[in-house]
C-alpha positions as CSV (number, residue, x, y, z in Angstrom):
1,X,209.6,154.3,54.4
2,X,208.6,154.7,50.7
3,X,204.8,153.9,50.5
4,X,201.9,156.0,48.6
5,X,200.0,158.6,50.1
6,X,196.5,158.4,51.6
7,X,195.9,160.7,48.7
8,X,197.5,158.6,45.6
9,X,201.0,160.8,45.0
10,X,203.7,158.9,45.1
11,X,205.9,159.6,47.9
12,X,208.8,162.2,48.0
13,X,211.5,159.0,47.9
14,X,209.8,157.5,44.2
15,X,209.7,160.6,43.0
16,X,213.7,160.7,43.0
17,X,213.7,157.1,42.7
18,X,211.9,157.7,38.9
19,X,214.1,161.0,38.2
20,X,217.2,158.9,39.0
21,X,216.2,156.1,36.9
22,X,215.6,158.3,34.1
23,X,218.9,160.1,34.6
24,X,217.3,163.4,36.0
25,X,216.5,165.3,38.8
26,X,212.6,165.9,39.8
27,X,211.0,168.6,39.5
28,X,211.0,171.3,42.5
29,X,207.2,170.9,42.1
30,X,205.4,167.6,41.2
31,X,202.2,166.5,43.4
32,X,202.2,168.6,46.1
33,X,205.5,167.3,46.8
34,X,207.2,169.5,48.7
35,X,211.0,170.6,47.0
36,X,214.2,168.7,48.1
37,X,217.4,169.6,48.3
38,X,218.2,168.3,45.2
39,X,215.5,170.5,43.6
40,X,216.3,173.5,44.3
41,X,216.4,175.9,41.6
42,X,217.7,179.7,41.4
43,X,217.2,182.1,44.0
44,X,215.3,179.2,46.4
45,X,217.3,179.1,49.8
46,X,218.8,175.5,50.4
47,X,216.8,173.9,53.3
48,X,218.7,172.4,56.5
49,X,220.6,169.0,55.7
50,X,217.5,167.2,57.3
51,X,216.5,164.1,55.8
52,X,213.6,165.7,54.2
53,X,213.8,162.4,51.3
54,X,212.4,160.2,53.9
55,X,209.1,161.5,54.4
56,X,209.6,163.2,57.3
57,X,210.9,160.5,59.6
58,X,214.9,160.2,61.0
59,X,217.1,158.5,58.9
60,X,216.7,154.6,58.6
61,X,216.0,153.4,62.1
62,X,218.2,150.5,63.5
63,X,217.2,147.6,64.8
64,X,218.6,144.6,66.5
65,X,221.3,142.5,64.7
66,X,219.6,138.9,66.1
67,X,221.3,135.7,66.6
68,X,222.0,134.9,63.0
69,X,224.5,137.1,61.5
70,X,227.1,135.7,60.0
71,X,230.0,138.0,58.6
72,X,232.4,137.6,55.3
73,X,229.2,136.5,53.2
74,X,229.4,136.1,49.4
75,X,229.3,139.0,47.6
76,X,226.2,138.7,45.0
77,X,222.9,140.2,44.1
78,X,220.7,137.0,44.3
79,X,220.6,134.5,46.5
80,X,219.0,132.1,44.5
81,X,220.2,129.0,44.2
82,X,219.5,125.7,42.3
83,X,216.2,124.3,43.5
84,X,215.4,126.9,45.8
85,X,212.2,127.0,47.4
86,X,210.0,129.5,48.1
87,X,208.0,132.5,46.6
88,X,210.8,134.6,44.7
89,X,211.0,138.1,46.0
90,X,212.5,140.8,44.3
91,X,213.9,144.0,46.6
92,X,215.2,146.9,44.9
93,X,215.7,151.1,46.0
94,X,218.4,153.7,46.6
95,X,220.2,154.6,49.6
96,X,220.6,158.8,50.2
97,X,222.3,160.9,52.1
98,X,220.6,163.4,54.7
99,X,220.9,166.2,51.8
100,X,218.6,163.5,49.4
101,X,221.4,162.8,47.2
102,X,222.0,159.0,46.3
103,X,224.8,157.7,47.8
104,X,227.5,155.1,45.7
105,X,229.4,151.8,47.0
106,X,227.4,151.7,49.8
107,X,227.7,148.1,51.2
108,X,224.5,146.3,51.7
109,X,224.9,142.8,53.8
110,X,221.3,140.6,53.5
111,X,220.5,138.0,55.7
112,X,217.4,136.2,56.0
113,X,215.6,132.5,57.1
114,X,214.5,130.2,54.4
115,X,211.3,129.5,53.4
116,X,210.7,127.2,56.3
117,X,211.7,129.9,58.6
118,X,215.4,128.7,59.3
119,X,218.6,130.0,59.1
120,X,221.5,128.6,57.5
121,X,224.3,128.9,60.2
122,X,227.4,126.3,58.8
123,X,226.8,128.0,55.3
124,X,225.9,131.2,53.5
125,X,222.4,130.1,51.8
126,X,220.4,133.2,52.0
127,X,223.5,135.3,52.6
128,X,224.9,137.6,50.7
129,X,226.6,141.3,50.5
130,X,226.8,144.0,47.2
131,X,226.6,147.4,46.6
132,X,224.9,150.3,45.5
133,X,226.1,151.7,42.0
134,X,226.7,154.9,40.8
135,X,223.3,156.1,41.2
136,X,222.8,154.3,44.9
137,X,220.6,152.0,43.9
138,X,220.8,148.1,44.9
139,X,218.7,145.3,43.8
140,X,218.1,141.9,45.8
141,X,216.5,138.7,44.5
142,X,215.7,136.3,47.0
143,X,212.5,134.3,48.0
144,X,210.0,136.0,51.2
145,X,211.6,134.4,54.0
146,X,209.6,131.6,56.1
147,X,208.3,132.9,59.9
148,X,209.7,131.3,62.9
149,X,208.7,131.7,66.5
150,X,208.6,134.9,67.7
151,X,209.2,136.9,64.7
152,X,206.9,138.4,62.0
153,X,208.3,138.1,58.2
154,X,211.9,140.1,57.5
155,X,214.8,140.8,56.2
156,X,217.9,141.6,58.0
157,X,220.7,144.0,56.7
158,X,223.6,145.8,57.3
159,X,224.2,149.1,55.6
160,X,227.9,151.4,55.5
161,X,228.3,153.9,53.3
162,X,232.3,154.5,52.4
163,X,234.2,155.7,55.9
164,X,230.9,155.9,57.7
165,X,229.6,153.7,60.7
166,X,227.4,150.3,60.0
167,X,223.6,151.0,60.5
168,X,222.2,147.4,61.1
169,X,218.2,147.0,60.7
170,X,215.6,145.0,59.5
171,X,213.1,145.1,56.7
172,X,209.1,144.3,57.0
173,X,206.7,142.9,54.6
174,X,203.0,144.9,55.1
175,X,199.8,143.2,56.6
176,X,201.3,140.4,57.9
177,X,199.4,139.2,60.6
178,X,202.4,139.0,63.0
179,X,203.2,142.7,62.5
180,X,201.1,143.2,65.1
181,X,202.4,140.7,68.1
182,X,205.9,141.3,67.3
183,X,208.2,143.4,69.5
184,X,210.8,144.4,67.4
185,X,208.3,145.4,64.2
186,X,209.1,149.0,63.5
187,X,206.3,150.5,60.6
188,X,208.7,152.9,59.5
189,X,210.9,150.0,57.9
190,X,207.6,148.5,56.0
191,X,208.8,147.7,52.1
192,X,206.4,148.4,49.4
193,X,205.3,145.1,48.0
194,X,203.4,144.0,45.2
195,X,202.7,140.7,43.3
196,X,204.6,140.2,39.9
197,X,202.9,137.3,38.2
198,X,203.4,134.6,41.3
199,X,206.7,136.9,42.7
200,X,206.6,139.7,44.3
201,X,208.1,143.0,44.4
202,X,209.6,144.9,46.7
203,X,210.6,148.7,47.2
204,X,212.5,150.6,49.8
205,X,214.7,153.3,50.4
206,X,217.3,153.7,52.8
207,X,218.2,157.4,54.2
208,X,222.1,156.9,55.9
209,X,223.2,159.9,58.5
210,X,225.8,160.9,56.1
211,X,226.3,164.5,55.6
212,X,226.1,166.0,52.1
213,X,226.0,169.0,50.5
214,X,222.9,170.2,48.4
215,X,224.1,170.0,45.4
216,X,223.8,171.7,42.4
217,X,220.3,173.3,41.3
218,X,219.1,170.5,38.7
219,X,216.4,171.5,36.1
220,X,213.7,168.7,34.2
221,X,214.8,168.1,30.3
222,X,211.2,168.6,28.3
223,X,210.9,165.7,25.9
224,X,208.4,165.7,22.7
225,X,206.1,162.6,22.1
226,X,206.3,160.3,20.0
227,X,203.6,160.2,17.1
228,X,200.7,157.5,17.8
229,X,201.8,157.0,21.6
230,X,199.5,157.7,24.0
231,X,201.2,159.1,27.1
232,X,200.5,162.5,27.7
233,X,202.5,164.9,29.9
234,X,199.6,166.0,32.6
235,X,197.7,162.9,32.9
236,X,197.4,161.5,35.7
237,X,197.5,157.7,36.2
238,X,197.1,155.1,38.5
239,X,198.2,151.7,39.0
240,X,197.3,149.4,36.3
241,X,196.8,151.9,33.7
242,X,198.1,151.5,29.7
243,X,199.7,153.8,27.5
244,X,202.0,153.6,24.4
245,X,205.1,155.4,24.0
246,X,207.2,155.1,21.0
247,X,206.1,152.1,19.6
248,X,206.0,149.9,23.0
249,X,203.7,149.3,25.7
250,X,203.9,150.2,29.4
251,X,201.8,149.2,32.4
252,X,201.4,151.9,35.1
253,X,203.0,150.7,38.6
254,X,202.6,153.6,41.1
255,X,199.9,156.7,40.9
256,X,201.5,160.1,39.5
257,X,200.6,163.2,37.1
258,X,203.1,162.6,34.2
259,X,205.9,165.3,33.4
260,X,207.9,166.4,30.2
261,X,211.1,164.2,31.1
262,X,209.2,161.5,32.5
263,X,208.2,159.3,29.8
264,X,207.7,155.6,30.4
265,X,211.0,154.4,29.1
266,X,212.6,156.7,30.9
267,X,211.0,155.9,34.4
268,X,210.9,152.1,34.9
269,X,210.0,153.4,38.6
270,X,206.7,153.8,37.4
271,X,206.4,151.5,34.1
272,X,207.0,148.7,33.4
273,X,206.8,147.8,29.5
274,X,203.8,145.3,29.2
């Protein structure tokens, strides 16, 4: 899962998805959240190689592989093609390891039905593999698949990490109405969506059961602002709120108190530059 808290903070997983888009590790303490692996600093003892990045839960629960799979699909990162209908959809995150550190080359097979809820079974439209780069991340672009009968909206996937077993599962879109009736749903495998100016967004994080060490102890590079912007380290902001930084202007995507190191450039996790 990687969805805000009832209380606003952002959840353990976007915290390292913004230090690891701005080339950093999070702090050990930011929002109540509570310190990772990967935060560790001197003298702390290293916690159990749980998957403490997933909020809690067990890794990325599986789920059933369905009818449709197809295998040797194109390798791409968008399965967009000419005249494609439907509401484009954009799905991006990290995959970790159970010690929270990303995981690279991590192969990442989509499949999914079209906007009229079928699947293309003589081709490969809405099929496609890639993999996570050097910072595990992975990025999709597709459309939000159509329903069919039976099934709530998702997205099917096959995940293997280099020399490790295949975790097949399934991604869910929140309040659809269907999420409700549908067997198979599982809440833990909800995306975060949001709408992007008739598209929508999507976020989610996998957590593999691939062993890992800790790590080394990182520490947060302070940064100075920039005269005239109006960031400020130890704001807190929410969704929807401005700033300037440097010149540019940024739109605020998830709720968090900002930190030295976390300026909107660096953090496109939580900014997006207006």
């Amino acid at each position: 899962m990687d969805q805000e808290t009832s209380t606003g903070h952002v959840t353990r997983k976007a915290v390292l998805r913004a230090a690891l888009a701005a080339g950093m590790a999070a702090p050990a303490v930011l929002m109540g959240v509570p310190a990772l692996a990967r935060t560790l600093t001197a003298g702390e003892a290293a916690p159990a190689l749980t998957p403490e990045c997933d909020d809690g839960d067990d890794p990325t629960p599986p789920q059933t592989e369905g009818p449709y799979f197809k295998p040797n699909s194109p390798r791409r990162t968008s399965l967009l093609e000419s005249g494609t209908a439907g509401v484009r959809l954009t799905v991006s995150g990290y995959v970790f390891g159970l010690a929270c550190r990303p995981i690279a080359g991590v192969l990442l097979d989509f499949w999914q039905a079209d906007t009229n809820g079928a699947y293309d079974n003589t081709g490969f439209r809405f099929r496609g593999h890639q993999f996570t780069d050097a910072q595990g991340a992975f990025k999709l672009t597709t459309i939000v698949p159509g329903l069919y009968p039976g099934r709530t909206r998702h997205i099917h996937v096959k995940l293997q990490a280099p020399g490790r077993p295949v975790l097949t599962t399934q991604l869910y879109f929140p309040n659809e109405p269907r999420n409700n009736t549908d067997t198979i749903f599982d809440p833990r495998l909800l995306m975060t969506v949001r709408d992007a100016g008739g598209a929508r967004e999507a976020a989610f994080d996998f957590v593999l059961n691939v062993p890992q060490d800790p790590g080394p102890s990182p520490t947060a590079t302070a940064t100075t602002q920039p005269p005239g912007g109006s960031w400020a380290a130890g704001t807190v902001y929410r969704p929807g709120d401005t700033v300037t930084y440097g010149g540019p202007g940024y739109v605020c995507l998830q709720a968090h108190t900002a930190q030295a190191g976390w300026e909107p450039p660096n953090v496109p996790a939580l900014w997006r530059l207006r």
